[in-house]
C-alpha positions in Angstrom: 0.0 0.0 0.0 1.5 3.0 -1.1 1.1 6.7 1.1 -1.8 9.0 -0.2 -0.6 11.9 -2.1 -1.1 14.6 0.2 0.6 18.2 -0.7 2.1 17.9 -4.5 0.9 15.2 -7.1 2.7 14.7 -10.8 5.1 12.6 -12.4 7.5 12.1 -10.1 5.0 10.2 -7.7 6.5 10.2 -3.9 9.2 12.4 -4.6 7.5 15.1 -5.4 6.2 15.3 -2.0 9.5 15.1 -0.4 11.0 17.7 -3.0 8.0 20.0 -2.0 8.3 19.5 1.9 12.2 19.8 2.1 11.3 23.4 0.1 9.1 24.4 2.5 11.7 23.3 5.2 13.9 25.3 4.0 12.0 28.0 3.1 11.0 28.0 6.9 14.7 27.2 8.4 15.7 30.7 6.0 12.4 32.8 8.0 13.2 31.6 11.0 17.4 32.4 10.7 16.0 35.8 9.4 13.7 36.6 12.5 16.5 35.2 14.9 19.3 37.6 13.1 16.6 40.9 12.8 15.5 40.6 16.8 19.3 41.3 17.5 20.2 44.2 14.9 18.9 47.5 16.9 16.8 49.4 14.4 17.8 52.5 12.8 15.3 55.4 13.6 17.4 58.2 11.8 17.8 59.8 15.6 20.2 62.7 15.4 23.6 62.7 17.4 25.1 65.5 18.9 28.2 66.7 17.1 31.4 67.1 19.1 31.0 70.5 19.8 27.3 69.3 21.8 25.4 71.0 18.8 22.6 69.3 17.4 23.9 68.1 13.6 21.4 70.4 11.0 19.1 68.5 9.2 19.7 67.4 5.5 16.1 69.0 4.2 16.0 72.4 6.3 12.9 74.5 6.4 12.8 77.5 4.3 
């Protein structure tokens, strides 16, 4: 008795549900490295610094 096609059917029989699944794994192992790397960058908000002198640095669009 062979397994019941489930996710992918065609001419490959079987293996084209373990060539779909191992995409999806990966395409889920790639998300998940992704979220894991972003939750340790610390964003960039475009917050000015203060220049050396303690001035605030002017902006790169000023108001006329």
């Amino acid at each position: 008795m062979s397994a019941p096609i489930i996710l992918a059917h065609g001419t490959l029989g079987n293996w084209d549900e373990v060539i779909f699944l191992s995409v999806a794994a990966i395409f889920l192992i790639m998300m998940g490295i992704s979220w894991v790397r972003s939750r340790n960058v610390k964003p960039d908000l475009g917050e000015s610094e203060l220049h050396a002198d303690g001035n605030e640095p002017q902006s790169r669009f000023p108001m006329e």
